[in-house]
Biopython code that builds the backbone (N, CA, C, O; Angstrom):
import numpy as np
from Bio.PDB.StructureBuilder import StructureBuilder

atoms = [
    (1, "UNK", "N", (-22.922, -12.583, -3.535)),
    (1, "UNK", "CA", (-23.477, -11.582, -4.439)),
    (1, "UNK", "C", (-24.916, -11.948, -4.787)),
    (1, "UNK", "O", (-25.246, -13.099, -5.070)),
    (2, "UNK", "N", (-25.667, -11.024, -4.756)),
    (2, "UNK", "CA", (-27.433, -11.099, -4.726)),
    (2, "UNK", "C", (-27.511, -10.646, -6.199)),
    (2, "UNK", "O", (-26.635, -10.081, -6.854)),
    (3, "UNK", "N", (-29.049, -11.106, -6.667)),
    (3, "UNK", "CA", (-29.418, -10.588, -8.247)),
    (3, "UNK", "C", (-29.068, -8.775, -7.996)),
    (3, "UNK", "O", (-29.407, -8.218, -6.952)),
    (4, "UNK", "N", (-28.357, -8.037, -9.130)),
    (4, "UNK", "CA", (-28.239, -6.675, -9.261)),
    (4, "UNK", "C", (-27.183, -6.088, -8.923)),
    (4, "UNK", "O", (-26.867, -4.913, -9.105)),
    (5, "UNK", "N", (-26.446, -7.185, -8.258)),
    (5, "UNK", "CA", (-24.914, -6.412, -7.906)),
    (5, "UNK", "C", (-24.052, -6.141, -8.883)),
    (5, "UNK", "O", (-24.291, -6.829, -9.875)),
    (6, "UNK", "N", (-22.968, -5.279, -9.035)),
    (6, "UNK", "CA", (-22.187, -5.257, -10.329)),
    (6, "UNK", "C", (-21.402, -6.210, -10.082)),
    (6, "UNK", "O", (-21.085, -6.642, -8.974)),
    (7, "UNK", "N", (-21.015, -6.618, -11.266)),
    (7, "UNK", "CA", (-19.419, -7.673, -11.454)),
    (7, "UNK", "C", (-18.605, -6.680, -12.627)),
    (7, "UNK", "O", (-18.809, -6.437, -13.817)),
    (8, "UNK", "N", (-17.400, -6.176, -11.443)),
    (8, "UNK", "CA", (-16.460, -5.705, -12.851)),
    (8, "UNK", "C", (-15.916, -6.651, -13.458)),
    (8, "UNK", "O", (-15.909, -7.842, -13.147)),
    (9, "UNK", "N", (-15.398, -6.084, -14.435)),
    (9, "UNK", "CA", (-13.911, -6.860, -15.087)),
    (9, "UNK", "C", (-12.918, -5.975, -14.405)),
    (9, "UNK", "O", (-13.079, -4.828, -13.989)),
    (10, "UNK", "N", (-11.678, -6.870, -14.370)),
    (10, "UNK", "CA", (-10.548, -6.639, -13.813)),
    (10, "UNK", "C", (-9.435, -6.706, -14.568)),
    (10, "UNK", "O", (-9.212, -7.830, -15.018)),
    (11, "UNK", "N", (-8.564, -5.751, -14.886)),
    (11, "UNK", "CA", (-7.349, -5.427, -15.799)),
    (11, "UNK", "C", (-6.228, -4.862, -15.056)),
    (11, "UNK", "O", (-6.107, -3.998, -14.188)),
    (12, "UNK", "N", (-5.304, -5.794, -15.813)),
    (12, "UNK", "CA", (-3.786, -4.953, -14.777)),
    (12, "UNK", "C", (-3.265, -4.404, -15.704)),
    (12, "UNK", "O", (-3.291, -5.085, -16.729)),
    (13, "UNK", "N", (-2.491, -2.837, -15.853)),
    (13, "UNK", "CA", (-2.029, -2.932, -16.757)),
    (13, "UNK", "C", (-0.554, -3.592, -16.812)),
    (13, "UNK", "O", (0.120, -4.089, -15.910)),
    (14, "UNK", "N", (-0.271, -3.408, -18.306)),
    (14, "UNK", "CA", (1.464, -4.334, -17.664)),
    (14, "UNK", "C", (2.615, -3.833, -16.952)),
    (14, "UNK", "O", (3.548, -4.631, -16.858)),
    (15, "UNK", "N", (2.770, -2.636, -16.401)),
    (15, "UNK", "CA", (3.996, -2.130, -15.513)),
    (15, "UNK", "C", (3.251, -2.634, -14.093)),
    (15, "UNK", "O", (4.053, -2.761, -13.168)),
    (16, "UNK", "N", (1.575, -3.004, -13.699)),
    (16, "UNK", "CA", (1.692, -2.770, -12.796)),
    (16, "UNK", "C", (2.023, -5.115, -12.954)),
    (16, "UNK", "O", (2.552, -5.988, -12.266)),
    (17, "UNK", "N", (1.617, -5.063, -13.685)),
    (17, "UNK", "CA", (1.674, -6.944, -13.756)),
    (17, "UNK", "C", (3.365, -7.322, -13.839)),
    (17, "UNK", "O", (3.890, -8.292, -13.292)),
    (18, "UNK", "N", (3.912, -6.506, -14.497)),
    (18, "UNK", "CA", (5.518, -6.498, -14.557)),
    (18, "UNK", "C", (5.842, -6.764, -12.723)),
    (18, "UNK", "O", (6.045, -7.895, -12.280)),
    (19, "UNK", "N", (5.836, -5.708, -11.978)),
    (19, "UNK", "CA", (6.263, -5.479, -10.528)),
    (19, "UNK", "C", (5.978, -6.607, -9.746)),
    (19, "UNK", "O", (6.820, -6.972, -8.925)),
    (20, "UNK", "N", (4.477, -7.474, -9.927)),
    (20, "UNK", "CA", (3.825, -7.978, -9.340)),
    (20, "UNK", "C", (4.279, -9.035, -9.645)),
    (20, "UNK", "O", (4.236, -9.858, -8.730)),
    (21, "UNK", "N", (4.907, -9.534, -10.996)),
    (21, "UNK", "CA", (5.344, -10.677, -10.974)),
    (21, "UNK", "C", (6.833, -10.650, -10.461)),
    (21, "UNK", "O", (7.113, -11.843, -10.346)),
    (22, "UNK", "N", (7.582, -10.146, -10.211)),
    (22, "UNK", "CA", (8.867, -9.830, -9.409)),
    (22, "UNK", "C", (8.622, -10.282, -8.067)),
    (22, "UNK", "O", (9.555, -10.614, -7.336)),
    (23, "UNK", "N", (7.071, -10.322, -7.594)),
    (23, "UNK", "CA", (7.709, -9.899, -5.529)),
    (23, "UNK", "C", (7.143, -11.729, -5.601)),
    (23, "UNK", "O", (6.430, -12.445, -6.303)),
    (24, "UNK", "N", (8.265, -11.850, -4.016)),
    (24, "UNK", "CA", (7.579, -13.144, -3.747)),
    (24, "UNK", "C", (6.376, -13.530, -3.645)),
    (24, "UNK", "O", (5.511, -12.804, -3.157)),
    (25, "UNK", "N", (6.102, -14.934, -4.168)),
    (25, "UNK", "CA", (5.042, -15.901, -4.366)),
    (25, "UNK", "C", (4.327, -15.514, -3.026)),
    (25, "UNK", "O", (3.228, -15.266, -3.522)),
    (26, "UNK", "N", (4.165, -15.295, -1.754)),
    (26, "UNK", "CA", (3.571, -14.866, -1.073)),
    (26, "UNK", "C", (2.420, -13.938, -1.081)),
    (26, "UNK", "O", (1.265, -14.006, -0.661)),
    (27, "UNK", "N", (3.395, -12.705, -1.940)),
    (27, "UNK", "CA", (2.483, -11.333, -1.814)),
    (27, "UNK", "C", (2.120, -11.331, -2.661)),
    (27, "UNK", "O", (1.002, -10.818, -2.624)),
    (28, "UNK", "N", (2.471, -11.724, -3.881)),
    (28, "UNK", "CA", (2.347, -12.051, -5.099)),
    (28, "UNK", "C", (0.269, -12.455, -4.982)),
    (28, "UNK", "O", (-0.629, -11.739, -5.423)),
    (29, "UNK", "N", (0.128, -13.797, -4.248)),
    (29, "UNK", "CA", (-0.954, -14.130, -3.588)),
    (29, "UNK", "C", (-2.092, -13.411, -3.326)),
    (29, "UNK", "O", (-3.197, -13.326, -3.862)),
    (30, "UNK", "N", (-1.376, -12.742, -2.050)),
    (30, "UNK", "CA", (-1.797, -11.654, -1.299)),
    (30, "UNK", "C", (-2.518, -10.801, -2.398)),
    (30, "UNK", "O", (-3.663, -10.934, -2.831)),
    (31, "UNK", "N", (-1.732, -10.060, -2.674)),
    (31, "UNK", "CA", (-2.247, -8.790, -3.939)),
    (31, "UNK", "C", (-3.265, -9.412, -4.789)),
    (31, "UNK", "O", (-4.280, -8.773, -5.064)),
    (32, "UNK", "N", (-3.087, -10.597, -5.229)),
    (32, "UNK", "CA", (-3.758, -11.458, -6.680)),
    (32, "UNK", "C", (-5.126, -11.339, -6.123)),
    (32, "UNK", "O", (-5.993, -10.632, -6.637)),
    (33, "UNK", "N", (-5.336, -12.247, -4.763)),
    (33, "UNK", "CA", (-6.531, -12.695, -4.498)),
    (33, "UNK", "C", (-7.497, -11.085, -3.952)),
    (33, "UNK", "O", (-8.700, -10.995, -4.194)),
    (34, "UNK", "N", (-6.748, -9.983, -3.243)),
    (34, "UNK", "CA", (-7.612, -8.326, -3.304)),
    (34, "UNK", "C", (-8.073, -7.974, -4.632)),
    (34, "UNK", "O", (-9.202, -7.505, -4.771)),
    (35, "UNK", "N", (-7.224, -8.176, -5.719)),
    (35, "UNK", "CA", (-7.313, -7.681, -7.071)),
    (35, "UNK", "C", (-8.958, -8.083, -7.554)),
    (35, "UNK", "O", (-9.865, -7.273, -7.748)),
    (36, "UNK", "N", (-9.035, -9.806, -7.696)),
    (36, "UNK", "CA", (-9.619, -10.530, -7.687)),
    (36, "UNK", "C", (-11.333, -10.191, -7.172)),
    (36, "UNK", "O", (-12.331, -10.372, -7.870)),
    (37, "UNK", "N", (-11.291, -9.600, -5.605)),
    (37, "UNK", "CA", (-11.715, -9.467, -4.906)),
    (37, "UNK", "C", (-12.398, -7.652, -5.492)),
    (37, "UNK", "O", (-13.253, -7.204, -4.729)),
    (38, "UNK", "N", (-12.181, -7.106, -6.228)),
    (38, "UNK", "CA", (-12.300, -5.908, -6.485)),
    (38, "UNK", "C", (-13.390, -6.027, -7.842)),
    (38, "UNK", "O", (-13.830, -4.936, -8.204)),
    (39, "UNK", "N", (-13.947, -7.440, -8.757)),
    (39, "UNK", "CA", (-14.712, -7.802, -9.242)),
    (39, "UNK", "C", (-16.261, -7.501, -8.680)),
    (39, "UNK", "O", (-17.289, -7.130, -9.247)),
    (40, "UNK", "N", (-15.951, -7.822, -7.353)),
    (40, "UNK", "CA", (-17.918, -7.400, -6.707)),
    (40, "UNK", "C", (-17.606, -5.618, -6.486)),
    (40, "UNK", "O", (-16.473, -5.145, -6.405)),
    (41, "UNK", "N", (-18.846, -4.840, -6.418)),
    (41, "UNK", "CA", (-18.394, -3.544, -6.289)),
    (41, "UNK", "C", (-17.183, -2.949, -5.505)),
    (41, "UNK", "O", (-17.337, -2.693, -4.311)),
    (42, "UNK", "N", (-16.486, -2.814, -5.860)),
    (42, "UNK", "CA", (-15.135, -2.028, -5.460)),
    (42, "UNK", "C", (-15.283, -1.375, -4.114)),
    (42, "UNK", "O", (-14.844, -1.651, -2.997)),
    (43, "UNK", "N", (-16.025, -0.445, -4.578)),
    (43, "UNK", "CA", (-16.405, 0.482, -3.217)),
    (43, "UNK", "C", (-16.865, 0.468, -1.838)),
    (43, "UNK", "O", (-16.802, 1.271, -0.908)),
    (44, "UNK", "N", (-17.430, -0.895, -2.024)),
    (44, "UNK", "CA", (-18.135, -1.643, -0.438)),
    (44, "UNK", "C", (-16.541, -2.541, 0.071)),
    (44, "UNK", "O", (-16.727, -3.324, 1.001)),
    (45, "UNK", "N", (-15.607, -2.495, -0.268)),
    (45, "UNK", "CA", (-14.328, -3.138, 0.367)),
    (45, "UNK", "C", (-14.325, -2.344, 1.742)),
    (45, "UNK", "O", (-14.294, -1.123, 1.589)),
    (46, "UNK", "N", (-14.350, -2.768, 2.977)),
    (46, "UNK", "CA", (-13.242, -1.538, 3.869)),
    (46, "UNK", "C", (-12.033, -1.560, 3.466)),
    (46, "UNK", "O", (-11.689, -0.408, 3.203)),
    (47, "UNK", "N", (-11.300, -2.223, 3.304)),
    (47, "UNK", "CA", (-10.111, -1.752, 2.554)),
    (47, "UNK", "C", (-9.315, -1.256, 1.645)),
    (47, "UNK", "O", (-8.111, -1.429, 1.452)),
    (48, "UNK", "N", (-10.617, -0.204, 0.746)),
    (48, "UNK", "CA", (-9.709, 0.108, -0.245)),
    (48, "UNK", "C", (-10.854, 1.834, 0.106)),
    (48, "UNK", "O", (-12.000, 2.057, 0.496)),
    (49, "UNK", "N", (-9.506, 2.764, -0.383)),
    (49, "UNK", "CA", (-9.573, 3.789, 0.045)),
    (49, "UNK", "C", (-9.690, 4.815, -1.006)),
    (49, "UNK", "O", (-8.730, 4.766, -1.775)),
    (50, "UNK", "N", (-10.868, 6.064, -1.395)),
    (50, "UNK", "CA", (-10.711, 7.003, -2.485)),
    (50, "UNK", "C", (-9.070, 7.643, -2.185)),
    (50, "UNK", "O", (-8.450, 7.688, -1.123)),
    (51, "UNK", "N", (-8.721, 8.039, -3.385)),
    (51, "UNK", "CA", (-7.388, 9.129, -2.914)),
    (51, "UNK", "C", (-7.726, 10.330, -3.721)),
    (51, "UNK", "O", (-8.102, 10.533, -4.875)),
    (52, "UNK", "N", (-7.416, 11.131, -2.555)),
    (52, "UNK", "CA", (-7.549, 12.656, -2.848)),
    (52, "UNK", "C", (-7.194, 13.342, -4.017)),
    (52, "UNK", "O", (-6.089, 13.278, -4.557)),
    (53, "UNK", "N", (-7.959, 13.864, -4.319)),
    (53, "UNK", "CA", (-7.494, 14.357, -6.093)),
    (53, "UNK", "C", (-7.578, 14.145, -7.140)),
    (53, "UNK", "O", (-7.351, 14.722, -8.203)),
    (54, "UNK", "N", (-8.188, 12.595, -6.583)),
    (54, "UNK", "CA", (-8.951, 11.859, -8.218)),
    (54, "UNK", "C", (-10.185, 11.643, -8.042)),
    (54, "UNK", "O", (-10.699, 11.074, -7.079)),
    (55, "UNK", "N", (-10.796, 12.172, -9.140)),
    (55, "UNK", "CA", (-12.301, 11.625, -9.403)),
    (55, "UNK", "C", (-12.710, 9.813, -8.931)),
    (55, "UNK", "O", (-13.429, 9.405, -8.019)),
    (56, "UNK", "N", (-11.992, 9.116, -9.872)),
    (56, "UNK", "CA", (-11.719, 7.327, -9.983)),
    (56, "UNK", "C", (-10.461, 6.633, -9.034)),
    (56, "UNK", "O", (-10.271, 5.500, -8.591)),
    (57, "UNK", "N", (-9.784, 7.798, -8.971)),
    (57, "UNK", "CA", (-8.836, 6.567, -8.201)),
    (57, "UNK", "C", (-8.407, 6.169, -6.976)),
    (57, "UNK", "O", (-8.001, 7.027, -6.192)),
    (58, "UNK", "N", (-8.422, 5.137, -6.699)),
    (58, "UNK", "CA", (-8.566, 3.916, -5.069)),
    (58, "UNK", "C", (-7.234, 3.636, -4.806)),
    (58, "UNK", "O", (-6.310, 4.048, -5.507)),
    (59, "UNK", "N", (-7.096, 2.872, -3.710)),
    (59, "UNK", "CA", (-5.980, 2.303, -3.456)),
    (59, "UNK", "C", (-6.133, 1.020, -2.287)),
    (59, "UNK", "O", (-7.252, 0.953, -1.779)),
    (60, "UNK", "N", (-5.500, 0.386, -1.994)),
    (60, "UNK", "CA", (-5.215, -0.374, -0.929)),
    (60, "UNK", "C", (-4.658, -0.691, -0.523)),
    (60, "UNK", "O", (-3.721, -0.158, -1.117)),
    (61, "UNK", "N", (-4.234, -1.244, 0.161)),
    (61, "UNK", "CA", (-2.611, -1.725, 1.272)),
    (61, "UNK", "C", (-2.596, -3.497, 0.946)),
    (61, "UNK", "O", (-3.486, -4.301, 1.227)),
    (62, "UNK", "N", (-1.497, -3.718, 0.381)),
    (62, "UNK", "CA", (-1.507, -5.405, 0.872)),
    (62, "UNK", "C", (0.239, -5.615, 1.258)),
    (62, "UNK", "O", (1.266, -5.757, 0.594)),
    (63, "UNK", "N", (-0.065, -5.551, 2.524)),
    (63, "UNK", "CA", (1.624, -5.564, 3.442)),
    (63, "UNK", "C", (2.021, -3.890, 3.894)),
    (63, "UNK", "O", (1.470, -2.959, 4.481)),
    (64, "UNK", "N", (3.462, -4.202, 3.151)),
    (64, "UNK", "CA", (3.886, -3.123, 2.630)),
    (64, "UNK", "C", (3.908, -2.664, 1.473)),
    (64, "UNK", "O", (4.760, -1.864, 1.085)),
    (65, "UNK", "N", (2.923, -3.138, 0.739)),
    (65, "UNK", "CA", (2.959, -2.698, -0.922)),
    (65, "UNK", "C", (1.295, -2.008, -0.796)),
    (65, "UNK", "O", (0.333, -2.261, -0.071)),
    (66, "UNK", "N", (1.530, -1.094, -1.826)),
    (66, "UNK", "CA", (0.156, -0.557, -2.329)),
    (66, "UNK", "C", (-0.461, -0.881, -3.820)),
    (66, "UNK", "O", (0.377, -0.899, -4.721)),
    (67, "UNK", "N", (-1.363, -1.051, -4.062)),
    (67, "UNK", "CA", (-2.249, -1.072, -4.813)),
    (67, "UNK", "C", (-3.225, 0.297, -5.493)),
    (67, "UNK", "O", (-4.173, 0.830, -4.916)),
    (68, "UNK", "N", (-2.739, 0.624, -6.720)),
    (68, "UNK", "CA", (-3.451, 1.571, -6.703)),
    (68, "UNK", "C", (-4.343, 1.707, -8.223)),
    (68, "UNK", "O", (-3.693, 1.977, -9.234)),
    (69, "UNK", "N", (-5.844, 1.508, -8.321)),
    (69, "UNK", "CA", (-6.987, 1.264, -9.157)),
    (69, "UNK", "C", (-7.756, 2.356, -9.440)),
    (69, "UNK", "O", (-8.076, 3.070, -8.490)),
    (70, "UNK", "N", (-8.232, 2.729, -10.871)),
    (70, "UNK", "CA", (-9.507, 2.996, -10.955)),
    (70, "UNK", "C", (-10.260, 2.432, -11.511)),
    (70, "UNK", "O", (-9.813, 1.545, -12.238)),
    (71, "UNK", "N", (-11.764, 2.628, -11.476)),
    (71, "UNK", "CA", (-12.963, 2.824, -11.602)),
    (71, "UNK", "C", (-13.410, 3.222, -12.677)),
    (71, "UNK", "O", (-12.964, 4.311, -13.039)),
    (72, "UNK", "N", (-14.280, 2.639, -13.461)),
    (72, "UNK", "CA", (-14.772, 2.991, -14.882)),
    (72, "UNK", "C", (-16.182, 2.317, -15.082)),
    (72, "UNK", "O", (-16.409, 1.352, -15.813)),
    (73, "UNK", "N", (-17.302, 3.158, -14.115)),
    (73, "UNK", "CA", (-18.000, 2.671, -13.738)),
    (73, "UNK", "C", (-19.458, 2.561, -15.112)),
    (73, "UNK", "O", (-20.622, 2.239, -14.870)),
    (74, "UNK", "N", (-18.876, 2.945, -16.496)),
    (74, "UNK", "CA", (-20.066, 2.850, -17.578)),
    (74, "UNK", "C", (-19.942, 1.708, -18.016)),
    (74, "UNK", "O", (-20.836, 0.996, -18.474)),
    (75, "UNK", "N", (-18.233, 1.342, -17.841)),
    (75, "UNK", "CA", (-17.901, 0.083, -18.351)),
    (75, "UNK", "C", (-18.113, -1.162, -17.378)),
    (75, "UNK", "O", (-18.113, -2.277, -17.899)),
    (76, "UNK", "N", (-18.274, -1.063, -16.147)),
    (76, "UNK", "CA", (-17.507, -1.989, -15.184)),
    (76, "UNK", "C", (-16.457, -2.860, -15.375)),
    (76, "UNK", "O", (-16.346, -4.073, -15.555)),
    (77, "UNK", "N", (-15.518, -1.660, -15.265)),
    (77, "UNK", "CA", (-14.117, -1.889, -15.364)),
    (77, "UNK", "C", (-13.338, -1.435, -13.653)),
    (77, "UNK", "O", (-13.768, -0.575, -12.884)),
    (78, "UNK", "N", (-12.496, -2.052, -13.511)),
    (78, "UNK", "CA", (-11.542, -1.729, -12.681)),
    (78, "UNK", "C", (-10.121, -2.416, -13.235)),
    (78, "UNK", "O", (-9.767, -3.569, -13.480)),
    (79, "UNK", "N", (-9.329, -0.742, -13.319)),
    (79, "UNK", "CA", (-7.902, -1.049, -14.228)),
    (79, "UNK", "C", (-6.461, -0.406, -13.284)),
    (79, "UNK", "O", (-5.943, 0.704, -13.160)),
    (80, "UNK", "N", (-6.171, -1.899, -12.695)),
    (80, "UNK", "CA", (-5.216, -1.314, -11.694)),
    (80, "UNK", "C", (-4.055, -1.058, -12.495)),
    (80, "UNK", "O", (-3.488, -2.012, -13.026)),
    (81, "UNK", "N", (-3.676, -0.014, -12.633)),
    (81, "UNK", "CA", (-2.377, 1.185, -13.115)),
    (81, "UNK", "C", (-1.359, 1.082, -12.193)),
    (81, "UNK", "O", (-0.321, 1.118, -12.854)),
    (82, "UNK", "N", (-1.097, 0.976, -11.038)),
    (82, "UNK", "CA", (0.320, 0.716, -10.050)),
    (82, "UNK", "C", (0.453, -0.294, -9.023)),
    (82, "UNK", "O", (-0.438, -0.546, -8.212)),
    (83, "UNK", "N", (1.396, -0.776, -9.059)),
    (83, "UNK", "CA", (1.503, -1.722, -7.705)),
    (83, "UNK", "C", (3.345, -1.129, -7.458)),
    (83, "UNK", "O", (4.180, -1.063, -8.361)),
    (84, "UNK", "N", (3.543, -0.810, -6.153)),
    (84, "UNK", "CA", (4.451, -0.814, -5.525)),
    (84, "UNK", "C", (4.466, -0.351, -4.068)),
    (84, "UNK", "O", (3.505, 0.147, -3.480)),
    (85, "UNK", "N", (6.052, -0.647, -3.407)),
    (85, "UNK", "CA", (5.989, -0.217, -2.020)),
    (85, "UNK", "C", (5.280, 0.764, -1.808)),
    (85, "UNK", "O", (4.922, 1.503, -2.725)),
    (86, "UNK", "N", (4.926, 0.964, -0.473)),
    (86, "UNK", "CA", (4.657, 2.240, 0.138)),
    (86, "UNK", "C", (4.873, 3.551, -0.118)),
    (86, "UNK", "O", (4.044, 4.432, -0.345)),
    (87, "UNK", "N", (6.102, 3.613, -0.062)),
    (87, "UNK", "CA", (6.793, 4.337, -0.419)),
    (87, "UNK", "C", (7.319, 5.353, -1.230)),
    (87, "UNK", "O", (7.611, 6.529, -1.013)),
    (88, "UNK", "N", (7.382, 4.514, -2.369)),
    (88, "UNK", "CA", (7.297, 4.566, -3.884)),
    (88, "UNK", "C", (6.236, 4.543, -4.664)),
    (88, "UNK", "O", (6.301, 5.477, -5.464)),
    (89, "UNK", "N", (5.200, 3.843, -4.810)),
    (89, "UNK", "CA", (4.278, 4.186, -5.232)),
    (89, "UNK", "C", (3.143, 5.335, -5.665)),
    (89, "UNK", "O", (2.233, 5.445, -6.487)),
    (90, "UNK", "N", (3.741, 6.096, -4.637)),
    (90, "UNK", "CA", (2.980, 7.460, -5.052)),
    (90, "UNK", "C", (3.446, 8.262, -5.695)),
    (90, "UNK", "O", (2.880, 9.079, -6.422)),
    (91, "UNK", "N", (5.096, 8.038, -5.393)),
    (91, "UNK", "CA", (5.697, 9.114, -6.747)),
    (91, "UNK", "C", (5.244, 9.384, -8.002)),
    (91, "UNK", "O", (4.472, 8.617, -8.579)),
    (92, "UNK", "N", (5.718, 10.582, -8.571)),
    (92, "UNK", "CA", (5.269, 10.544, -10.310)),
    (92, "UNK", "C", (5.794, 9.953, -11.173)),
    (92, "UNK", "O", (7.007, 9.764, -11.080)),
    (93, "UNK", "N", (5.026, 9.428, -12.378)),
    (93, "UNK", "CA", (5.598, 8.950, -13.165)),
    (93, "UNK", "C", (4.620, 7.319, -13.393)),
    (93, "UNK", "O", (3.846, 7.039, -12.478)),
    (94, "UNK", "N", (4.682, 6.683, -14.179)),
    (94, "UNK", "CA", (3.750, 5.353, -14.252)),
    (94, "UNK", "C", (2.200, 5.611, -13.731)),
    (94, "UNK", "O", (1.684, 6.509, -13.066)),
    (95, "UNK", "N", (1.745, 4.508, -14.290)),
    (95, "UNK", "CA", (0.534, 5.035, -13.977)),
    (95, "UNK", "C", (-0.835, 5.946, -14.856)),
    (95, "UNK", "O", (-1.842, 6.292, -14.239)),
]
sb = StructureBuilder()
sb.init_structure("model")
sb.init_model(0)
sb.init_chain("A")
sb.init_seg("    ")
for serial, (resi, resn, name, xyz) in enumerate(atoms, 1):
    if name == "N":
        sb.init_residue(resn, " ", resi, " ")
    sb.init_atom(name, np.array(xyz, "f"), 0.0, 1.0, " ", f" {name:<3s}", serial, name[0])
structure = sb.get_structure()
């Protein structure tokens, strides 16, 4: 990181820190250290993706689990709201 880059802060909320502490110590990892990683501007990741329909909100893949963040860019904040499977994760409800 060069002079002028942003540094967010990074917040989980707790349903998505609840889930995350459930999956094995592995992914557990996995997820921690992307999260982590979402501190230098968010948006220059290749791996994390706008989703359709939201102004702020991202997502990313770690495995088979998703990650899903927004953006609160007056604050430099990034406040990940869901972590779950594939699958599931997009359903309604949480978040």
């Amino acid at each position: 990181m060069g002079p002028g880059d942003f540094v967010y802060q990074v917040k989980i909320k707790k349903d998505a820190q609840k889930v995350l502490d459930k999956l094995p110590p592995k992914v557990q990892r996995n997820i921690s250290e992307r999260i982590h990683e979402l501190a230098d501007d968010p948006r220059k990741l290749v791996w994390v993706e706008k989703m359709a329909g939201f102004d702020s909100r991202y997502r990313f893949p770690a495995g088979s689990f998703r990650v899903i963040f927004e953006i609160e860019d007056e604050e430099l904040l990034v406040i990940v709201v869901k972590i779950g499977s594939r699958g599931d994760v997009y359903k309604a409800g949480g978040g």
